[in-house]
C-alpha positions as CSV (number, residue, x, y, z in Angstrom):
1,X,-19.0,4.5,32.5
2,X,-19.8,1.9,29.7
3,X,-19.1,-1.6,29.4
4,X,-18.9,-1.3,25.0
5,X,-16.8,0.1,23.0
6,X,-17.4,4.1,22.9
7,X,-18.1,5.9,19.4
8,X,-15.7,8.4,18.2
9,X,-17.2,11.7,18.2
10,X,-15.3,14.0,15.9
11,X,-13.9,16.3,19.5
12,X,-13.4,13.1,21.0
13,X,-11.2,11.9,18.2
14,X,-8.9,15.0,18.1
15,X,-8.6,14.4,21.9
16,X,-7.2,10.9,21.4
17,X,-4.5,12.2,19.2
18,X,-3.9,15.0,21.2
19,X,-3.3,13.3,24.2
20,X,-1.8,9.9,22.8
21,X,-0.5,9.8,19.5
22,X,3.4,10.4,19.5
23,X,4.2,10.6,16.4
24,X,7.9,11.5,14.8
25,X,8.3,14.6,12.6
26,X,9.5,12.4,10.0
27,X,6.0,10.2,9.9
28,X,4.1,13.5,10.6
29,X,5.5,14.7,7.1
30,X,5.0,11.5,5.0
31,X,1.5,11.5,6.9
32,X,0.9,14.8,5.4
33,X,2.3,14.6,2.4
34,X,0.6,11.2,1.5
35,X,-3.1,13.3,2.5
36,X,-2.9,15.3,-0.8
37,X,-2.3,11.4,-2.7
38,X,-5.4,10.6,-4.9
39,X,-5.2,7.3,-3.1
40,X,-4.8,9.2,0.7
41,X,-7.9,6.5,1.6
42,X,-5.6,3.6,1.7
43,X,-3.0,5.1,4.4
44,X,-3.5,4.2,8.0
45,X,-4.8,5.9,10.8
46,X,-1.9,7.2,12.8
47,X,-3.2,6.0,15.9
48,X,-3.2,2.6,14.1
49,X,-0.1,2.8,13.5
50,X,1.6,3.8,17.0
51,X,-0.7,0.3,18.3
52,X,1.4,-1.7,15.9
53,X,4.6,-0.1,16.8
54,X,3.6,-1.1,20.6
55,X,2.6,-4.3,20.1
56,X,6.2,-5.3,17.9
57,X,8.0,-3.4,21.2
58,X,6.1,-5.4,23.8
59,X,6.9,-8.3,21.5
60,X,10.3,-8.1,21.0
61,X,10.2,-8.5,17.8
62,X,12.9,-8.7,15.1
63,X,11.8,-9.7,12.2
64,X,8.4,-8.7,10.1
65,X,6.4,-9.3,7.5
66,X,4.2,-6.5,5.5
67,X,1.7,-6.9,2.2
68,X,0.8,-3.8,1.1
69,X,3.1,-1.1,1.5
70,X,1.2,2.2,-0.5
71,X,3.2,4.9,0.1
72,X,5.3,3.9,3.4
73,X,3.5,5.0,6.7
74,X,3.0,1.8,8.1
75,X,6.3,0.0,7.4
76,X,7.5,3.0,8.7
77,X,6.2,2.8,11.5
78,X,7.2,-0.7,12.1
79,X,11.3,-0.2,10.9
80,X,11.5,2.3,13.6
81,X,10.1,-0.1,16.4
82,X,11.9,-3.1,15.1
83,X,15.9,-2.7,17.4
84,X,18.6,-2.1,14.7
85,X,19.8,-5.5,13.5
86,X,15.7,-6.0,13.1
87,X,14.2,-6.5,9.2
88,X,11.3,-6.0,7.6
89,X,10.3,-7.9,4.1
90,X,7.9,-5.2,2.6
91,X,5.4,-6.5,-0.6
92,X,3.7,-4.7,-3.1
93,X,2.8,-4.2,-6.5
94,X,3.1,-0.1,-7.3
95,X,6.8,1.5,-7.8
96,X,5.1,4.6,-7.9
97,X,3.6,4.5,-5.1
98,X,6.5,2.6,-2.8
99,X,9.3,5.2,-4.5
100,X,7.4,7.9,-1.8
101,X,7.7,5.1,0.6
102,X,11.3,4.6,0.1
103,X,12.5,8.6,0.1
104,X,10.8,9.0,3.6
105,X,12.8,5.4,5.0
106,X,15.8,7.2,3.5
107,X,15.5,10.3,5.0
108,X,14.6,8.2,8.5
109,X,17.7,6.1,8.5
110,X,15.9,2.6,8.1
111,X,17.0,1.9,4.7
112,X,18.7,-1.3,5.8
113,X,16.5,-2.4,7.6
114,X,13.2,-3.1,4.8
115,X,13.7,-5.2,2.2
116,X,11.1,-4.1,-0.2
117,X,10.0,-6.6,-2.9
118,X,7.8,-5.7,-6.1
119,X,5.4,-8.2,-7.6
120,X,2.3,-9.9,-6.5
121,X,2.3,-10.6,-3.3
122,X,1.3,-14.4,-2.9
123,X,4.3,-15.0,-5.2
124,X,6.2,-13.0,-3.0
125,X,5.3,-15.2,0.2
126,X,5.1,-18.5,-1.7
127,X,8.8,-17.6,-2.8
128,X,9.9,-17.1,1.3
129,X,7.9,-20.4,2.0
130,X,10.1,-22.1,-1.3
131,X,13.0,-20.7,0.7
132,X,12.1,-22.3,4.0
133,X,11.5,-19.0,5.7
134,X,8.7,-21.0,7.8
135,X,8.2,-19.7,11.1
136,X,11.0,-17.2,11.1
137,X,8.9,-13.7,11.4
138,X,7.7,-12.6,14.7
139,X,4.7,-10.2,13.4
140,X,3.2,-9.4,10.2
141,X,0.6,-6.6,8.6
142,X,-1.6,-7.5,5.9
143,X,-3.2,-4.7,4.7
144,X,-3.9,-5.1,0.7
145,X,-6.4,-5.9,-1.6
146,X,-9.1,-7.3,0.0
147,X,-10.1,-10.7,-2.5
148,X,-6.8,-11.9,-1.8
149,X,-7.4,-11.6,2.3
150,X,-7.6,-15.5,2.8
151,X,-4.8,-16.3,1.0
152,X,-2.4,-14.1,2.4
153,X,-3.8,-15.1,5.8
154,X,-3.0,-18.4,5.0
155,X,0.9,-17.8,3.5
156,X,1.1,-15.6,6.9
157,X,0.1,-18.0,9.1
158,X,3.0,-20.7,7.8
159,X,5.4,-17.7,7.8
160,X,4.8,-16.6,11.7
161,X,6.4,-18.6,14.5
162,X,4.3,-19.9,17.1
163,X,3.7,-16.8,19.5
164,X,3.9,-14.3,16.5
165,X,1.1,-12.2,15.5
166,X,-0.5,-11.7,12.2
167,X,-2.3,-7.9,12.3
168,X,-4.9,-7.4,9.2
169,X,-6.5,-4.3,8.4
170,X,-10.0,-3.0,7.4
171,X,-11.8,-5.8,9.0
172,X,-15.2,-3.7,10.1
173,X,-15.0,-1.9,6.7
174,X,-16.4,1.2,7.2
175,X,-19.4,-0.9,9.1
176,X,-20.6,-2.5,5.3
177,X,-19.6,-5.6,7.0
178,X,-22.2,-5.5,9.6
179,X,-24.8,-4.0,7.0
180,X,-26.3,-7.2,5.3
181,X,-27.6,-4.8,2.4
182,X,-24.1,-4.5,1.1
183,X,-23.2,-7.0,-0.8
184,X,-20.4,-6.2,-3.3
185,X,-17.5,-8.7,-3.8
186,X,-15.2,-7.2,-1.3
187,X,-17.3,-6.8,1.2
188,X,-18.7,-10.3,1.4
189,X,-15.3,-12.0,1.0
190,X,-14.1,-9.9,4.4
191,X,-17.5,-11.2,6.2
192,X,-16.7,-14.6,5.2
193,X,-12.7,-14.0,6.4
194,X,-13.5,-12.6,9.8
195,X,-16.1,-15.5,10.2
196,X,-13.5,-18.4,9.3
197,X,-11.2,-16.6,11.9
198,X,-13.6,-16.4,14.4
199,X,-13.6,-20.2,14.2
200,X,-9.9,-20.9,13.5
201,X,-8.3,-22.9,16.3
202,X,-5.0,-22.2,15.0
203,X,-4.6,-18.9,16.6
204,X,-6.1,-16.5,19.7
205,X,-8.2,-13.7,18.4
206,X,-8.7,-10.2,18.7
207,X,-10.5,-8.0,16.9
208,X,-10.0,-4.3,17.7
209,X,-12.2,-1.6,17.2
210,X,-9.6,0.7,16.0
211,X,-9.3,3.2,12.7
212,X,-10.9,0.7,10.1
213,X,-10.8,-2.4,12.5
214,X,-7.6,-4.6,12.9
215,X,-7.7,-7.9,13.7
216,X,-4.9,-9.6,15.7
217,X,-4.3,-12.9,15.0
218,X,-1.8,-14.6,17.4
219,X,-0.1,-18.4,16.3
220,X,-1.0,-20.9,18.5
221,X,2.0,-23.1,19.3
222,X,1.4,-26.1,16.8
223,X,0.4,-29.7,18.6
């Protein structure tokens, strides 16, 4: 018995994804495939990503949100839990990377349902808040470059309805968050993040100890 969080032994790991991860052949192949990418670092932890589909199932959801896209796993992932008539709005900056991203949603059928746009991302969301998209997406994933963190927060936030959820990756960081020697750029601009969330009224708060660390940030209806 424990009352914290247990640490992942490396046998203990293999058991959670032996006895929980289900995970399509289809994501099981752009999984593996993306593992031999020189970037392989930035895709999720499959786990992670079967959490996410869970949550946007027990939500209902219908319509998300994604910054930072790499080569696909994750918005994947989300496409297939969305019901058909849901959408995704997928950002990023790389068509090298997102053309992987795009043969796998072929191959899986979700085509229709991502709309993928290229170019920086705050422009991206500034454009759908120009639009009066306000309020209109049920979840969102932020899982980009780490400087921009706040600001994306901040677009998502207007862009979620009240009762949506805003999930944001890498929070712990490998631990360097926690480790007051580190302090490179990144790193301190994700302490100060998780500490203005910790004191943000504007939503409920959960940080979970899972892969990297993923926050959930859920909208608070507004006063």
């Amino acid at each position: 018995m424990s009352n914290r969080t247990l640490t992942l032994t490396d046998g203990l790991y293999d058991y959670l994804l032996a006895h929980s991860v289900q995970e399509p052949e289809i994501l099981r192949a752009l999984r593996q495939e993306t593992a031999q990418h020189p970037m392989a670092q930035m895709q999720i932890a499959p786990e992670q990503g079967q959490f996410m589909a869970l949550l946007i199932q027990l939500m209902g959801a219908k319509t998300a949100l994604e910054v930072g896209v790499f080569t696909g796993y994750s918005a994947l992932r989300v496409a297939l839990a969305l019901p058909p008539e849901g959408r995704l709005v997928a950002c990023d900056v790389n068509p090298d990377y997102t053309a992987i991203a795009q043969r796998y949603w072929e191959q899986a059928g979700v085509t229709h349902k991502i709309d993928l746009r290229l170019g920086p991302a705050t422009e991206t969301l500034d454009q759908l808040i120009a639009e009066g998209a306000q309020n209109r997406f049920d979840f969102a994933f932020i899982d980009a470059d780490k400087s921009n963190y706040p600001t994306y927060y901040e677009q998502a936030l207007q862009l979620v309805r009240p009762g949506g959820l805003i999930a944001i990756d890498n929070v712990l960081w490998s631990g360097r968050v926690a480790d007051p020697t580190v302090t490179d750029n990144r790193t301190q601009t994700l302490r100060r993040f998780n500490t203005a969330l910790a004191a943000d009224s504007r939503i409920v708060l959960s940080l979970v100890p899972i892969a990297d660390g993923l926050t959930l940030a859920l909208k608070r209806p507004e006063p």
